[in-house]
PADREN-105871 format. One record per residue: residue in one letter; x, y, z of N, C-alpha, C, O in turn. Coordinates in steps of 0.05 Angstrom, whole numbers. Layout:
N
A:X:Y:Z:X:Y:Z:X:Y:Z:X:Y:Z
...
REM end
This chain:
80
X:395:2:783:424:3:785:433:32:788:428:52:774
X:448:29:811:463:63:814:483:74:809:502:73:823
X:482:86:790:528:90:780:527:121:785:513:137:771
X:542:128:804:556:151:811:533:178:813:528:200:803
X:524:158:834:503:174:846:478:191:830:467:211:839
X:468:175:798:453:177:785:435:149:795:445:127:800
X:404:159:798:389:133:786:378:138:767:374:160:757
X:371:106:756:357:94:733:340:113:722:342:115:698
X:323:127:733:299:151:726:309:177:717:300:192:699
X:330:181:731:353:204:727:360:208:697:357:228:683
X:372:179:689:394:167:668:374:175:640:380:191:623
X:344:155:642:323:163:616:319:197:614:312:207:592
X:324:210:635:315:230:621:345:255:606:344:278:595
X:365:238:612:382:252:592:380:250:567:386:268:553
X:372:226:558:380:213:533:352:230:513:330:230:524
X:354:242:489:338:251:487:316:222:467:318:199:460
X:296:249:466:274:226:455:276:213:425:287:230:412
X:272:200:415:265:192:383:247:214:369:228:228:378
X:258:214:344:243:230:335:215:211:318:222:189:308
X:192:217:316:170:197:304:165:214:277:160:238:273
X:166:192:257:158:201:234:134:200:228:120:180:233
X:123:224:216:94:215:199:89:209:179:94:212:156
X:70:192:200:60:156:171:47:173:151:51:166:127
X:32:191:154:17:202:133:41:212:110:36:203:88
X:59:225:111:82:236:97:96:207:88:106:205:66
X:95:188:105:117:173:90:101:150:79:110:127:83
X:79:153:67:64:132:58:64:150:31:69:137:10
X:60:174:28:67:194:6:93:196:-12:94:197:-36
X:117:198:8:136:206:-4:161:193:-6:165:177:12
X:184:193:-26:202:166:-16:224:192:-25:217:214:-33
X:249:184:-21:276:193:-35:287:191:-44:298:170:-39
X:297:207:-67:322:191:-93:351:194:-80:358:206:-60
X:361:183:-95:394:177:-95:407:192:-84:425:187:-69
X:396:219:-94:414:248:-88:397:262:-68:402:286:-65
X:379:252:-56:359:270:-43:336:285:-41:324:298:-24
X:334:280:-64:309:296:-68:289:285:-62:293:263:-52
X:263:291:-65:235:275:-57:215:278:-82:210:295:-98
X:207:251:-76:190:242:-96:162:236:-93:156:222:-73
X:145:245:-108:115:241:-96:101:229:-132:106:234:-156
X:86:216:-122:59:211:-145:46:232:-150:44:253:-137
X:32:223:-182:21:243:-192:-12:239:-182:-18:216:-173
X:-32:260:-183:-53:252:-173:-70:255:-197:-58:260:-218
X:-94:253:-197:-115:251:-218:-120:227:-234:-135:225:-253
X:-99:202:-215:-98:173:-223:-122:158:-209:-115:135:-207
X:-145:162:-198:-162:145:-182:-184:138:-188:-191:115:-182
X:-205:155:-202:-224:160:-217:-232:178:-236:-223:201:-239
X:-256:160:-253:-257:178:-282:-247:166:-299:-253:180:-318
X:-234:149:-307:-212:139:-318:-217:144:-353:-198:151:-368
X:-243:138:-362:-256:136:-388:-253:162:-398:-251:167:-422
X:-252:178:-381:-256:210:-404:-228:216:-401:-224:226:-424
X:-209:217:-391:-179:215:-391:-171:206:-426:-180:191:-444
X:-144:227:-423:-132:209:-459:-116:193:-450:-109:196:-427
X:-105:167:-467:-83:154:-457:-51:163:-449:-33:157:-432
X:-54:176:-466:-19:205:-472:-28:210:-442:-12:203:-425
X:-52:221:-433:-49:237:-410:-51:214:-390:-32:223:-379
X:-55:198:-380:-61:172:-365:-30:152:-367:-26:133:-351
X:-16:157:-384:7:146:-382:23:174:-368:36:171:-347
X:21:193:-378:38:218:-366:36:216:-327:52:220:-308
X:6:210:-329:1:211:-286:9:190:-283:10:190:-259
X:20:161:-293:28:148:-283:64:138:-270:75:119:-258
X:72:164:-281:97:163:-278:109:184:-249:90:196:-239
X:134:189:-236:132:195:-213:150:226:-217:169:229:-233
X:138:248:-200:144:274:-194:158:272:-170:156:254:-153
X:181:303:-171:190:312:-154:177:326:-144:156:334:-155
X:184:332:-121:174:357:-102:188:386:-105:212:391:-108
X:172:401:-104:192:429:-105:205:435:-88:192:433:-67
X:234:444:-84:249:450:-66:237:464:-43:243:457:-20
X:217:485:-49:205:502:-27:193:479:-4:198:479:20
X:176:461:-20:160:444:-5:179:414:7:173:400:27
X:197:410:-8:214:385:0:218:394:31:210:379:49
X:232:425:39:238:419:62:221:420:84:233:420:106
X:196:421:85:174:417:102:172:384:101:175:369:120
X:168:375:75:178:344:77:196:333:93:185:317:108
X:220:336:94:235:333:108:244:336:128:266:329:137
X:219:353:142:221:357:174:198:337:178:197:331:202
X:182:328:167:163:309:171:174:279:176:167:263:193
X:204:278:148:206:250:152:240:254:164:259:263:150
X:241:247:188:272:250:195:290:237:189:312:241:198
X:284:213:167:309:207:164:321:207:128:336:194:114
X:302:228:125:310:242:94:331:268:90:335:277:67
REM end
């Protein structure tokens, strides 16, 4: 279809592209209420027996990210 002396091949390349998020970052990280980013604690996977419980309840609960690093995050996931 031709409108005003644009074609169809013309038209796709104005429109810019999608931005693609990475799955690796967003299988990691989610966002709170206010924005910030939230990541798991690690040292939860193995070993479990020599671990204290105090400390094994403490990794099970969820961390922020530090501001320095959130915004590298957030060029990773675009719609944070």
């Amino acid at each position: 279809m031709v409108e005003r002396g644009l074609c169809e091949r013309s038209l796709r390349v104005l429109t810019m592209p999608k931005m693609k998020t990475n799955r690796c970052a967003a299988k990691r990280f989610r966002f709170t209420g206010t924005g910030k980013v939230r990541r798991s604690k690690s040292g939860l996977n193995h070993m479990m027996q020599e671990k204290s419980r105090k400390r094994l309840r403490r990794l099970r609960k969820n961390d922020t990210v530090d501001k320095a690093m959130a915004k590298r995050v957030k060029i990773l996931l675009p719609y944070g």
